[in-house]
N, CA, C, O and CB atoms as a CASP TS submission, in Angstrom:
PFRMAT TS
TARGET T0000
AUTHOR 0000-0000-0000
METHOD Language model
MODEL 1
PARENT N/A
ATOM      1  N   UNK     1      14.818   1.862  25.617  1.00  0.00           N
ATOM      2  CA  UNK     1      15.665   0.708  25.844  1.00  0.00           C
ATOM      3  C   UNK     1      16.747   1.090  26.855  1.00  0.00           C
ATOM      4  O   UNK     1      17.513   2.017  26.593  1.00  0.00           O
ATOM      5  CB  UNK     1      16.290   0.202  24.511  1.00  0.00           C
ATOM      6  N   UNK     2      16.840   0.381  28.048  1.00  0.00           N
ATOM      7  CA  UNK     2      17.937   0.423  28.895  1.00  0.00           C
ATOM      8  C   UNK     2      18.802  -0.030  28.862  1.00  0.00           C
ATOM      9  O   UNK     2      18.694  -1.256  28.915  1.00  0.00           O
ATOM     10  CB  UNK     2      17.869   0.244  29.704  1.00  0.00           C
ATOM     11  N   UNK     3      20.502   0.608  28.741  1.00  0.00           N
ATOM     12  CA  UNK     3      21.635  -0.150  28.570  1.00  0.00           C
ATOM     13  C   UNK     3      22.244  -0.421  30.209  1.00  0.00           C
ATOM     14  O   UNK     3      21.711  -0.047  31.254  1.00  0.00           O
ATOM     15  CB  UNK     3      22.699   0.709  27.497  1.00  0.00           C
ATOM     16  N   UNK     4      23.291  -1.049  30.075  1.00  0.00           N
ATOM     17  CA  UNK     4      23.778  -1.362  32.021  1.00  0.00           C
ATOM     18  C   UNK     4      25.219  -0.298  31.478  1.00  0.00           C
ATOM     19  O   UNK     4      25.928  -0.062  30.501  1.00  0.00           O
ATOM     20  CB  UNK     4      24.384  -3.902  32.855  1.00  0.00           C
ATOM     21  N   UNK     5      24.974   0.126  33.065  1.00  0.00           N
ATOM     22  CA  UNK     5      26.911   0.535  32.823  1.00  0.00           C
ATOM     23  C   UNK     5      28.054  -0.776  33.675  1.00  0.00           C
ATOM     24  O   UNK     5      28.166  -1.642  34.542  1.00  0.00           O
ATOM     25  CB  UNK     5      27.375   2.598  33.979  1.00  0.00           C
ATOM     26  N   UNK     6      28.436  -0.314  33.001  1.00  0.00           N
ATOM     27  CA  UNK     6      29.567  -1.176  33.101  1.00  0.00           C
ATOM     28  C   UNK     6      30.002  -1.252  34.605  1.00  0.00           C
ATOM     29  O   UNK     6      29.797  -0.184  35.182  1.00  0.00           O
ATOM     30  CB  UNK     6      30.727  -0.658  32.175  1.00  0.00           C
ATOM     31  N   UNK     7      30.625  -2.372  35.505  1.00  0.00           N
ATOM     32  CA  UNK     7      31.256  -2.083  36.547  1.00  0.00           C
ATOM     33  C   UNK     7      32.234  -2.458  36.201  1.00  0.00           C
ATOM     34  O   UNK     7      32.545  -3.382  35.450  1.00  0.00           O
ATOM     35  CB  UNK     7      30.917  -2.436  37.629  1.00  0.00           C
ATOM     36  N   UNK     8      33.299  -1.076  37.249  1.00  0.00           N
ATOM     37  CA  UNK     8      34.887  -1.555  37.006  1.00  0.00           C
ATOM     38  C   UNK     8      35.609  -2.586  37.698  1.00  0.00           C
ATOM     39  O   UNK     8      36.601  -2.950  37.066  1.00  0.00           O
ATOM     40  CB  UNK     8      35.738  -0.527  37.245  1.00  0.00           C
ATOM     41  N   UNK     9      35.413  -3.237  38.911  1.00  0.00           N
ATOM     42  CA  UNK     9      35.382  -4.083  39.917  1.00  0.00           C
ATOM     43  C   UNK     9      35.506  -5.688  38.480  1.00  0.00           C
ATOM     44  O   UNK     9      36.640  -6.117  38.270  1.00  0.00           O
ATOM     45  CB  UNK     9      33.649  -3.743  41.175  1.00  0.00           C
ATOM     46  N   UNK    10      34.399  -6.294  37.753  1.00  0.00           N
ATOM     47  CA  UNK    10      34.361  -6.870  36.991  1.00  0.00           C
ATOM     48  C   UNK    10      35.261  -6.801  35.936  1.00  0.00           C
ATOM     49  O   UNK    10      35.876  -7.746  35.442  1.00  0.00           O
ATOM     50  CB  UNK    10      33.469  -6.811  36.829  1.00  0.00           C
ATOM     51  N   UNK    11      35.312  -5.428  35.562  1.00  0.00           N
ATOM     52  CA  UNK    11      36.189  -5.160  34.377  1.00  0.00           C
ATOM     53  C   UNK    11      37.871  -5.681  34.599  1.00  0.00           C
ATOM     54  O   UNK    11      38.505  -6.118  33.639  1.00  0.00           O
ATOM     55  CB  UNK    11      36.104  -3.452  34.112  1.00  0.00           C
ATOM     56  N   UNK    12      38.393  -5.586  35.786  1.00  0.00           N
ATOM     57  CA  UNK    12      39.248  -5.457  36.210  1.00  0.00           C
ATOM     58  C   UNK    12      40.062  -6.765  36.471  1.00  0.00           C
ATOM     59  O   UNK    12      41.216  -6.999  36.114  1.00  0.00           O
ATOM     60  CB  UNK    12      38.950  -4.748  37.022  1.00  0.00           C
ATOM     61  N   UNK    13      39.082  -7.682  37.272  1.00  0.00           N
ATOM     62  CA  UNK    13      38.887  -8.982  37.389  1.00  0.00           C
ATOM     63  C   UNK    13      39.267  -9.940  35.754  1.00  0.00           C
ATOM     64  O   UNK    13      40.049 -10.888  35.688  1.00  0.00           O
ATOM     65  CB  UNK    13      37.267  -9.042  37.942  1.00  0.00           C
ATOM     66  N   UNK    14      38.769  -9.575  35.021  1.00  0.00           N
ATOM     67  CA  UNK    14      38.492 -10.023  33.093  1.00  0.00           C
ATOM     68  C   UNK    14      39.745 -10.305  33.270  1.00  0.00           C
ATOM     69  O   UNK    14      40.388  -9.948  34.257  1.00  0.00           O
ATOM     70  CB  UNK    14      38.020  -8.745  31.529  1.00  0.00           C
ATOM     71  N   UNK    15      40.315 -11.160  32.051  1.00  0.00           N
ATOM     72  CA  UNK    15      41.421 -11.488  31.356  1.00  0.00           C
ATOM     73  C   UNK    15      41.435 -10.210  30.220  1.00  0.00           C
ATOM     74  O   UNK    15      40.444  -9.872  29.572  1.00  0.00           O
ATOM     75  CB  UNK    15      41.307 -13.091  30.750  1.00  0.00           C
ATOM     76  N   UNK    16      42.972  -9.493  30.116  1.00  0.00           N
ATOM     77  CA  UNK    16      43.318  -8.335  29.410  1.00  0.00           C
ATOM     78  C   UNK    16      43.068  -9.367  27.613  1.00  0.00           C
ATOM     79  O   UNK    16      43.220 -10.547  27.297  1.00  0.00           O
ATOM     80  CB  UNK    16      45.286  -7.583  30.019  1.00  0.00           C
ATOM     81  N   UNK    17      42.625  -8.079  26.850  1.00  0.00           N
ATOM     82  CA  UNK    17      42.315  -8.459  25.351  1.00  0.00           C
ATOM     83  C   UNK    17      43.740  -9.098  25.019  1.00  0.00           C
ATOM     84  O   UNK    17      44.821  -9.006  25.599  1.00  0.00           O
ATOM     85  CB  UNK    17      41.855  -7.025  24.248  1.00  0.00           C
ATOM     86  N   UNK    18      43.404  -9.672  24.052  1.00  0.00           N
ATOM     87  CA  UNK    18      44.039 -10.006  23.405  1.00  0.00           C
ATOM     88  C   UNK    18      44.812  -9.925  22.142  1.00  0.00           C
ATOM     89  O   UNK    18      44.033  -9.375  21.363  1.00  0.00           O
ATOM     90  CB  UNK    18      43.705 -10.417  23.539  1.00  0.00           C
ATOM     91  N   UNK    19      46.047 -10.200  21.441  1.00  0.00           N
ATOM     92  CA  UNK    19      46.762  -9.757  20.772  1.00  0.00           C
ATOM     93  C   UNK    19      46.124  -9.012  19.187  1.00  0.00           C
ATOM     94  O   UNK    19      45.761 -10.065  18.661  1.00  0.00           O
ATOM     95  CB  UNK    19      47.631 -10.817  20.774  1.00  0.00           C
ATOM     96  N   UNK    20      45.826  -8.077  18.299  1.00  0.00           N
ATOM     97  CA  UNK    20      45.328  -8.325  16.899  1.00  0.00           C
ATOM     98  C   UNK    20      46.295  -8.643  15.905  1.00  0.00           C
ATOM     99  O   UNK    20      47.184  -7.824  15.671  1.00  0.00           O
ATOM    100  CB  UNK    20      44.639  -7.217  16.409  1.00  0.00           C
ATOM    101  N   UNK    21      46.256  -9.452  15.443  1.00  0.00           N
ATOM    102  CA  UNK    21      46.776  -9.915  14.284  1.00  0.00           C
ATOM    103  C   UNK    21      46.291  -9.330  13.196  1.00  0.00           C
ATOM    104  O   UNK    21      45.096  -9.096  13.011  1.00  0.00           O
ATOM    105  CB  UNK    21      46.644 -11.153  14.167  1.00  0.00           C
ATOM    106  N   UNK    22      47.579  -8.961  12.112  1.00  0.00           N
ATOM    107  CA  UNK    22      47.265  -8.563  10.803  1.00  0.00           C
ATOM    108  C   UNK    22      48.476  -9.027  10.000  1.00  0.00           C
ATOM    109  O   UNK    22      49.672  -9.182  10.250  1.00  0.00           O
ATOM    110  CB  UNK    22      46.972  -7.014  10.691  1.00  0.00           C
ATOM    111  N   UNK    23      47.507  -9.226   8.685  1.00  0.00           N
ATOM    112  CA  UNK    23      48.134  -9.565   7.950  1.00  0.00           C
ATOM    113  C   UNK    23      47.692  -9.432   6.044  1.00  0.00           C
ATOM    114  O   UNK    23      46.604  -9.029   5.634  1.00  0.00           O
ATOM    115  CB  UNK    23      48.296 -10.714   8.601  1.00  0.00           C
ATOM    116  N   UNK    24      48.369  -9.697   5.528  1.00  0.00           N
ATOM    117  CA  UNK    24      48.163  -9.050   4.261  1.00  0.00           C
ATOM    118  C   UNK    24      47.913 -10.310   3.573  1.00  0.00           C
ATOM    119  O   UNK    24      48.791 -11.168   3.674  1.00  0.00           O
ATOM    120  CB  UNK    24      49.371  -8.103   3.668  1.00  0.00           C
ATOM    121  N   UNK    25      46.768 -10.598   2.823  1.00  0.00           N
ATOM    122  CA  UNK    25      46.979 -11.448   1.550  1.00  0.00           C
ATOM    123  C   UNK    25      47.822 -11.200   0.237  1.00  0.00           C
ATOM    124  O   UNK    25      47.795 -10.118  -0.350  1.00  0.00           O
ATOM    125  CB  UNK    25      45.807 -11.601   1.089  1.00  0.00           C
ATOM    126  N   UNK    26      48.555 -12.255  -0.171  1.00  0.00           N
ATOM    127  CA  UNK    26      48.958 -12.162  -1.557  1.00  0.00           C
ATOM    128  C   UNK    26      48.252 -11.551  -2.764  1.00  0.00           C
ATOM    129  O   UNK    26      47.028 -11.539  -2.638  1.00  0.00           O
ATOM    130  CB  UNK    26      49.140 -13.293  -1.874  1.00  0.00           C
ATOM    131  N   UNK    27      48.657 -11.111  -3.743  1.00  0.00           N
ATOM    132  CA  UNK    27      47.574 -11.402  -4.791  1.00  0.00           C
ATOM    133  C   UNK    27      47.161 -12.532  -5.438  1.00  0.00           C
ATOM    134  O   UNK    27      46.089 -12.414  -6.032  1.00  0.00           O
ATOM    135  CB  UNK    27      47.763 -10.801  -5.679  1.00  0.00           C
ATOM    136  N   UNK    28      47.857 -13.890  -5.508  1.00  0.00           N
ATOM    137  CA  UNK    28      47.610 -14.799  -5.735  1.00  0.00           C
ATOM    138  C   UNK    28      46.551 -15.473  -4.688  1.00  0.00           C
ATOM    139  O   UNK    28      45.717 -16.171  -5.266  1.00  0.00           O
ATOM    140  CB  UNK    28      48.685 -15.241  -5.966  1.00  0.00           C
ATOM    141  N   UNK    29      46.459 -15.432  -3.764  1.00  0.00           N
ATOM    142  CA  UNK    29      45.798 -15.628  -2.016  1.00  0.00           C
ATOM    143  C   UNK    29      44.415 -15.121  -2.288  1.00  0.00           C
ATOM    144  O   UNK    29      43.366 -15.763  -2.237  1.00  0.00           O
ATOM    145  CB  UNK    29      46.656 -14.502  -0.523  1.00  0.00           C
ATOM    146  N   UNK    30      44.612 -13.726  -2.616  1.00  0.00           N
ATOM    147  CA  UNK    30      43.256 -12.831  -3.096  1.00  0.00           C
ATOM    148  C   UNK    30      42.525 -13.430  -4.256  1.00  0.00           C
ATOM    149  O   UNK    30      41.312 -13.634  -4.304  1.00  0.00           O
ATOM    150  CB  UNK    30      43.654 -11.286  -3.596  1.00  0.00           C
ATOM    151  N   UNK    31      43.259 -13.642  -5.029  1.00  0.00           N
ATOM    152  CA  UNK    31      42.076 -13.710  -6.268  1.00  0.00           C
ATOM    153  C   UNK    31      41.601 -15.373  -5.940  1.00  0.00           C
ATOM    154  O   UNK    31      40.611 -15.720  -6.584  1.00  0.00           O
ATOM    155  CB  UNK    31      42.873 -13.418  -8.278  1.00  0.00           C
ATOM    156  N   UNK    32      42.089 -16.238  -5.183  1.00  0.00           N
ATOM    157  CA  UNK    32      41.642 -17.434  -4.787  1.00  0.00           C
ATOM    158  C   UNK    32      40.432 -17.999  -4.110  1.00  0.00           C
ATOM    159  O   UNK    32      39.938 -19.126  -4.117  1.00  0.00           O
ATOM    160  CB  UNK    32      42.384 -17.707  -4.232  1.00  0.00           C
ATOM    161  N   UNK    33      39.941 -16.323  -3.233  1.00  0.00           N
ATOM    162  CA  UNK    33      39.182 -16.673  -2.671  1.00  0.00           C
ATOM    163  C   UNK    33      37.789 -15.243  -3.260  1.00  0.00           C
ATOM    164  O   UNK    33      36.625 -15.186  -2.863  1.00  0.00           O
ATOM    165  CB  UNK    33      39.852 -16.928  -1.118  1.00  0.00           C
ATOM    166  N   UNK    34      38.453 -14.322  -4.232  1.00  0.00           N
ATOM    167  CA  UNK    34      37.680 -13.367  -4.295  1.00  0.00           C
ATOM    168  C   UNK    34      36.413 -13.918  -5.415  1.00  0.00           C
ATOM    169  O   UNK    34      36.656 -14.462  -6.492  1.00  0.00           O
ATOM    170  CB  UNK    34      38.568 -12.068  -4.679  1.00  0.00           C
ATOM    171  N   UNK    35      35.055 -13.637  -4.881  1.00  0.00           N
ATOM    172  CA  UNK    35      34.016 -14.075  -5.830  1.00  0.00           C
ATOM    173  C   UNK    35      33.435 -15.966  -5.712  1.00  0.00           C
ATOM    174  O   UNK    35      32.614 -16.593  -6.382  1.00  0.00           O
ATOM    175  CB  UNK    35      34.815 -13.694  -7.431  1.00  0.00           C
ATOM    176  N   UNK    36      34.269 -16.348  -4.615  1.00  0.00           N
ATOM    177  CA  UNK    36      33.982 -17.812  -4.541  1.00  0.00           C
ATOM    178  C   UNK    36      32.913 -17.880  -3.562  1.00  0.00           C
ATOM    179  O   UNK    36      32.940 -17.128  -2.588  1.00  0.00           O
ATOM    180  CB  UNK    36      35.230 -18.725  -4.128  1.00  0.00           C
ATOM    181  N   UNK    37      31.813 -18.863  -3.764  1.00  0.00           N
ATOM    182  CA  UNK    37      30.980 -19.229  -2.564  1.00  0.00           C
ATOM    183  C   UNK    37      31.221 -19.223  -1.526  1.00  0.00           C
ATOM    184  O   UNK    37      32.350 -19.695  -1.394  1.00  0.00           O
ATOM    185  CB  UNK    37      30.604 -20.112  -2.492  1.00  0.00           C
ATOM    186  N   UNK    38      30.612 -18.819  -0.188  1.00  0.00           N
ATOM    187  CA  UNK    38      31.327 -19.131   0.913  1.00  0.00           C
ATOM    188  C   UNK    38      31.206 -20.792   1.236  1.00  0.00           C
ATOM    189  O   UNK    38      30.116 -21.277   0.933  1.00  0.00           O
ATOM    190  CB  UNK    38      30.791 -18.199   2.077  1.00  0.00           C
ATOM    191  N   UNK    39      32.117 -21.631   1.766  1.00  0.00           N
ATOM    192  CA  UNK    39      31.900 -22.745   2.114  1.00  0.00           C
ATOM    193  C   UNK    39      30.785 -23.432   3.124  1.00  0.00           C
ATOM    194  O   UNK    39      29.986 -22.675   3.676  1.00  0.00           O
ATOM    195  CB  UNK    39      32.896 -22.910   2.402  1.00  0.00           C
ATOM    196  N   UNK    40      30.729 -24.628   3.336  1.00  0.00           N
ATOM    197  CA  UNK    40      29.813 -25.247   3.924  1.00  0.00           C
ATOM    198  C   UNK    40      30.043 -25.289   5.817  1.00  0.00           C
ATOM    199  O   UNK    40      29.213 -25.238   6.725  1.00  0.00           O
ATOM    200  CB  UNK    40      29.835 -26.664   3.128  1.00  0.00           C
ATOM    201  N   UNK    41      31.560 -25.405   5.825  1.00  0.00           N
ATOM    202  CA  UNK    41      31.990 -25.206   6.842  1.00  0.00           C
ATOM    203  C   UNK    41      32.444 -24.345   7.805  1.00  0.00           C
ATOM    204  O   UNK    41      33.029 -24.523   8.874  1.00  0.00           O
ATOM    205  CB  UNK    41      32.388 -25.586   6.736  1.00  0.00           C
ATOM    206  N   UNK    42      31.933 -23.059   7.022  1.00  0.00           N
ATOM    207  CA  UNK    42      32.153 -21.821   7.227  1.00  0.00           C
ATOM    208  C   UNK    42      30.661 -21.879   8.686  1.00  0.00           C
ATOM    209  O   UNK    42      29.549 -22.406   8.712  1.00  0.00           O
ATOM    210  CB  UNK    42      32.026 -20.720   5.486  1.00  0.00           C
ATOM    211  N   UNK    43      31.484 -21.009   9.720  1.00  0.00           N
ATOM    212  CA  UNK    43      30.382 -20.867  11.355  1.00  0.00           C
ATOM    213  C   UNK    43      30.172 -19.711  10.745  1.00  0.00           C
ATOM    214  O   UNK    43      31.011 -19.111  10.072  1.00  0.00           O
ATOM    215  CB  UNK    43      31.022 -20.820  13.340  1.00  0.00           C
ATOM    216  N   UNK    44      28.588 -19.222  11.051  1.00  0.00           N
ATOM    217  CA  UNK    44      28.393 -17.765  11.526  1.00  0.00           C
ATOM    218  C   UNK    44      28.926 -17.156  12.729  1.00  0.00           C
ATOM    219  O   UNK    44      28.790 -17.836  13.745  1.00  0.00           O
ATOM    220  CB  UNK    44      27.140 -17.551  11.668  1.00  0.00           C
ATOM    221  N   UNK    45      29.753 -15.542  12.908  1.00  0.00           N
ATOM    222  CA  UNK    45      29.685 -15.582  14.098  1.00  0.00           C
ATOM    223  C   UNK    45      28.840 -15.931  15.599  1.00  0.00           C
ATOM    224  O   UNK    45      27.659 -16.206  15.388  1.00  0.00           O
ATOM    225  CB  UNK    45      29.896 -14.888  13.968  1.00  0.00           C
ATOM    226  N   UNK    46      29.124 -15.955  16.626  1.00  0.00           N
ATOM    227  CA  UNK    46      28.438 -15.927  17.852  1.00  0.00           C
ATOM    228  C   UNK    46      27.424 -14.845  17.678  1.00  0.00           C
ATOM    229  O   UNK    46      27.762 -13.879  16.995  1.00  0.00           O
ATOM    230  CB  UNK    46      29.372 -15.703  19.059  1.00  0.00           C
ATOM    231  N   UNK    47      26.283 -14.871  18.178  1.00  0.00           N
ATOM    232  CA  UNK    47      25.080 -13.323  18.150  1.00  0.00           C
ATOM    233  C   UNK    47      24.687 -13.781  19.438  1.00  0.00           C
ATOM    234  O   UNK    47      24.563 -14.974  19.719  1.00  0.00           O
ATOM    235  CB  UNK    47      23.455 -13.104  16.763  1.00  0.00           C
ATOM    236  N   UNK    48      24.496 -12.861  20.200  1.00  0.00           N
ATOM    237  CA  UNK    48      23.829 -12.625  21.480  1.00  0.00           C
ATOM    238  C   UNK    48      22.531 -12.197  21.569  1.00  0.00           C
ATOM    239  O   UNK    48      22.152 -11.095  21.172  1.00  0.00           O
ATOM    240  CB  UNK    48      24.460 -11.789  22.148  1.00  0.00           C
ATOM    241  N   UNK    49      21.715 -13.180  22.166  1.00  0.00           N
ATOM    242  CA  UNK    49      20.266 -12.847  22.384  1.00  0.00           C
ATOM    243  C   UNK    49      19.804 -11.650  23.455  1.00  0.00           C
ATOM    244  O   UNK    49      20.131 -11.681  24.641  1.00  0.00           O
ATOM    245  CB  UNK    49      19.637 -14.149  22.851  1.00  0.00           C
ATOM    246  N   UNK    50      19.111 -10.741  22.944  1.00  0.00           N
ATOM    247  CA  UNK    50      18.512  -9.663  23.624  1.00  0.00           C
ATOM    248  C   UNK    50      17.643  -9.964  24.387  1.00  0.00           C
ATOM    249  O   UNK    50      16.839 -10.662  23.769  1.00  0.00           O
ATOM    250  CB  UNK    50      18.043  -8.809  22.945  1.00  0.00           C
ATOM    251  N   UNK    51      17.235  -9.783  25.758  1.00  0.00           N
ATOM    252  CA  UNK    51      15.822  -9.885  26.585  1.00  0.00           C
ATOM    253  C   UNK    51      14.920  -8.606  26.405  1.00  0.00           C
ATOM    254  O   UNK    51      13.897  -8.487  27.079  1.00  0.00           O
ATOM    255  CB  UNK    51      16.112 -10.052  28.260  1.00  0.00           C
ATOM    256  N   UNK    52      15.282  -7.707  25.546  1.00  0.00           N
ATOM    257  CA  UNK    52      14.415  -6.491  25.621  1.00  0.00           C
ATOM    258  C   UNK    52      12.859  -6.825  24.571  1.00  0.00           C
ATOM    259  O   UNK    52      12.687  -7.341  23.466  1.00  0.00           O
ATOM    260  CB  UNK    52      15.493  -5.022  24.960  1.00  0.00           C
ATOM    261  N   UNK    53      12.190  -6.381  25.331  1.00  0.00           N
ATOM    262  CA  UNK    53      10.997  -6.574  24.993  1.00  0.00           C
ATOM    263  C   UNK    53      10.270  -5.989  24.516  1.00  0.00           C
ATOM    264  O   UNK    53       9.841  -4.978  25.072  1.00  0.00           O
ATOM    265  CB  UNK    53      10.543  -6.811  25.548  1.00  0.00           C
ATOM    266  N   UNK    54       9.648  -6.544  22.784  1.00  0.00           N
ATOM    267  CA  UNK    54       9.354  -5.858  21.870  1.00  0.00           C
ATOM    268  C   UNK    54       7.735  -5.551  21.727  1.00  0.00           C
ATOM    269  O   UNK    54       7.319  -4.846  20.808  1.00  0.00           O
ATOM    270  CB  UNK    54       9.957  -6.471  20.833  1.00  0.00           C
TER
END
């Protein structure tokens, strides 16, 4: 399987990442959501399709 390297020219060009946020749940917060179904409205992340050929 062939990976690409990266060009820096592109890289450079990009919009810089962005901020991470953290943060702590309550324990009240926690046990609200710990063990519950996930919802209906819940997205899967984004997945990116591979062209490599199986």
């Amino acid at each position: 399987m062939k990976t690409s390297v990266p060009n820096r020219e592109n890289e450079l060009k990009g919009s810089p990442p962005s901020e991470v946020k953290e943060y702590n749940l309550s324990p009240e917060e926690l046990a609200q959501i710990v063990g519950k179904p996930i919802p209906a409205s819940h997205t899967k992340p984004f997945k990116f399709r591979s062209k490599s050929k199986e």
